[in-house]
MARBA-3410 file (N, C-alpha, C, O; in Angstrom, 1 decimal):
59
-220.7,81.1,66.6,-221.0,82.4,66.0,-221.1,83.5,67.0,-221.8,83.3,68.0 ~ -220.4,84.6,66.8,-220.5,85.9,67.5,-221.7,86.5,67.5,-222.5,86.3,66.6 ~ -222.0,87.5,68.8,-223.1,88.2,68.7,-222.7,89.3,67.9,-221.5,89.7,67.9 ~ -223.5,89.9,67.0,-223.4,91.3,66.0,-222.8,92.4,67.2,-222.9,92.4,68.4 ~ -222.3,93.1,66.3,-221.9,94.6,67.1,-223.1,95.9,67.4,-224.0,96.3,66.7
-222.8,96.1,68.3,-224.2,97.1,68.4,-223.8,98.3,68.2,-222.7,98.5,68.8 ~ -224.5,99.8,67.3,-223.9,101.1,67.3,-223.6,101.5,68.2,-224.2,101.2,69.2 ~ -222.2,102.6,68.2,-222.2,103.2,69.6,-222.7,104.2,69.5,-222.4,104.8,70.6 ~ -223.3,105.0,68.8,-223.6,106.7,68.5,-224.9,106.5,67.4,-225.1,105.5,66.7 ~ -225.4,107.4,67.6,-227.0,107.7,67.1,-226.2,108.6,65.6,-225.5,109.6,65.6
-226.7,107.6,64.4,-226.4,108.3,63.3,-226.9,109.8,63.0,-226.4,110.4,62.0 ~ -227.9,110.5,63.8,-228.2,111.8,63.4,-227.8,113.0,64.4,-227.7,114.2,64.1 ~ -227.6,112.1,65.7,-227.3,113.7,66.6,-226.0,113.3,67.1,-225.3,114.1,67.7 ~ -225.7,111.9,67.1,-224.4,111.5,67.7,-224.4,110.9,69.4,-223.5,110.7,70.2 ~ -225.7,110.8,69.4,-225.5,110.8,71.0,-225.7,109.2,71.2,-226.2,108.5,70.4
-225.0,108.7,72.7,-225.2,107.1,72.9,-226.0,106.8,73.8,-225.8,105.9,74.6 ~ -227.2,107.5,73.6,-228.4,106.7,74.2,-229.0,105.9,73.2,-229.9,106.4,72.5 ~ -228.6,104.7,73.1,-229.1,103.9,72.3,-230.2,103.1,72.7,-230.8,103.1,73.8 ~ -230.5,102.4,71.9,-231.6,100.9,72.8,-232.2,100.5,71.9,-232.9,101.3,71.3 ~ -232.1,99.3,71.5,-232.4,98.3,70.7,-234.1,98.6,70.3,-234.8,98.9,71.3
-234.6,98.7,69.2,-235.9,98.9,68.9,-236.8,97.7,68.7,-236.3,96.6,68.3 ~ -238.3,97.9,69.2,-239.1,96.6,68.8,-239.0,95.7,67.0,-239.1,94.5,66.6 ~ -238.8,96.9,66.5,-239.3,96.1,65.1,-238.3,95.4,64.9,-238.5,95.1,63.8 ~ -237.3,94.8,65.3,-237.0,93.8,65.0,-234.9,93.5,65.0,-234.2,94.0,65.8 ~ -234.5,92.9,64.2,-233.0,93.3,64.1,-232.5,93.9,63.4,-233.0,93.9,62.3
-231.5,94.7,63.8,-230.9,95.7,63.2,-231.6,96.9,63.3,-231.1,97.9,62.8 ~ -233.1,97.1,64.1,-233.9,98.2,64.7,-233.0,99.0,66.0,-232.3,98.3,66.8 ~ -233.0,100.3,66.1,-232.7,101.1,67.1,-233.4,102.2,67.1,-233.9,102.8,66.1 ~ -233.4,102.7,69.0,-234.0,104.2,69.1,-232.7,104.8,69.7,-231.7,104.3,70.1 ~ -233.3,106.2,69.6,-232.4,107.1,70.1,-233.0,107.7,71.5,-233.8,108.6,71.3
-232.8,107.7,72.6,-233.7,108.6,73.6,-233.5,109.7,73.3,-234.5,110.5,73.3 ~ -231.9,110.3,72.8,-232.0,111.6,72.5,-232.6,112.7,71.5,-232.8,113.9,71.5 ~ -232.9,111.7,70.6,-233.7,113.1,69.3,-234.6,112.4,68.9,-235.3,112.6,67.9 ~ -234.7,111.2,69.9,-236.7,110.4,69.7,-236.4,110.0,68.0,-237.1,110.6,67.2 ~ -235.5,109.4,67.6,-235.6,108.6,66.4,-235.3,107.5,66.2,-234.2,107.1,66.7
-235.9,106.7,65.5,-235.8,104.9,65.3,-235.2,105.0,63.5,-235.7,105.4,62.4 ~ -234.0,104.6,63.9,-233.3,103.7,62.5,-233.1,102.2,62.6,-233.4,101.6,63.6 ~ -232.5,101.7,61.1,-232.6,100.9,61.3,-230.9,100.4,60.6,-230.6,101.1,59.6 ~ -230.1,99.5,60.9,-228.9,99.1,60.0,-228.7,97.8,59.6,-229.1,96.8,60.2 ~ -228.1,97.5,58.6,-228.2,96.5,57.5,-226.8,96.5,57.2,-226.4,97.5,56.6
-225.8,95.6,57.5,-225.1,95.4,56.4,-224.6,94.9,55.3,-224.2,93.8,55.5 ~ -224.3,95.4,54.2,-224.8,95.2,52.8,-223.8,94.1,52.3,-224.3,93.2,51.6 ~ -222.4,93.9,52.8,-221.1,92.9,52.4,-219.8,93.8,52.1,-219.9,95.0,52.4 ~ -218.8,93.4,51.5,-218.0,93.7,51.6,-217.6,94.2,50.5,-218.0,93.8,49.4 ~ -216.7,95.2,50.6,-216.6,95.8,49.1,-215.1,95.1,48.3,-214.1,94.6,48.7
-215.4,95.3,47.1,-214.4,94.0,46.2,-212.9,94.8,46.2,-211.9,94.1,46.5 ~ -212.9,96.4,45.9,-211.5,96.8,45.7,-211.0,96.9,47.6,-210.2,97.8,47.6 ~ -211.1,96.5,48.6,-210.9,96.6,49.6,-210.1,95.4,49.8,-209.0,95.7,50.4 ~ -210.2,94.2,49.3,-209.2,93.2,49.4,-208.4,93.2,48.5,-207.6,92.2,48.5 ~ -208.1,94.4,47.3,-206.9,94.7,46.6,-205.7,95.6,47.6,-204.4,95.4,47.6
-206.2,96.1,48.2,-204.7,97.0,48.9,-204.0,96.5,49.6,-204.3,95.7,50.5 ~ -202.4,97.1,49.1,-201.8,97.0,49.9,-201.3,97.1,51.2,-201.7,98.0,51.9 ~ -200.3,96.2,51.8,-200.6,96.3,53.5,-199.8,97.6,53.4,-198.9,97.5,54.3 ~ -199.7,98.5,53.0,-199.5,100.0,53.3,-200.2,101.2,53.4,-200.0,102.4,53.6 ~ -201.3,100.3,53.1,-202.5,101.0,52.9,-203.3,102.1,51.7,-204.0,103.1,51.8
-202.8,101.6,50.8,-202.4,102.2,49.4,-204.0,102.2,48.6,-205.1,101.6,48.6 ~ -203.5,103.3,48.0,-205.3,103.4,47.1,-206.0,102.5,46.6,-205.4,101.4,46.6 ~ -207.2,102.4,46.1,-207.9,101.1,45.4,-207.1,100.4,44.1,-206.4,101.3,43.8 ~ -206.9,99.7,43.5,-206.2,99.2,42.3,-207.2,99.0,41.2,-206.9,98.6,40.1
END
């Protein structure tokens, strides 16, 4: 099993001073705008494995 991907950019100001937060997994701070989020994610979405390899709208 792979290690998870870690964000590259701070979802509010954009910046990549990231670093992993105490509370736990999927916790992050930001050094730059001093904020802790947190990411989750949710699965996969169903019309995403309908398109075409041309990349064609949802069906």
């Amino acid at each position: 099993m792979s290690e998870r991907a870690a964000p590259f950019h701070c979802p509010y100001c954009g910046d990549e001073d990231l670093r992993p937060n105490e509370e736990g997994h999927g916790a992050w701070e930001c050094a730059a705008c001093n904020r802790a989020f947190r990411l989750k994610f949710l699965g996969l979405l169903s019309w995403g494995l309908d398109r075409s390899d041309t990349g064609g709208e949802p069906t």
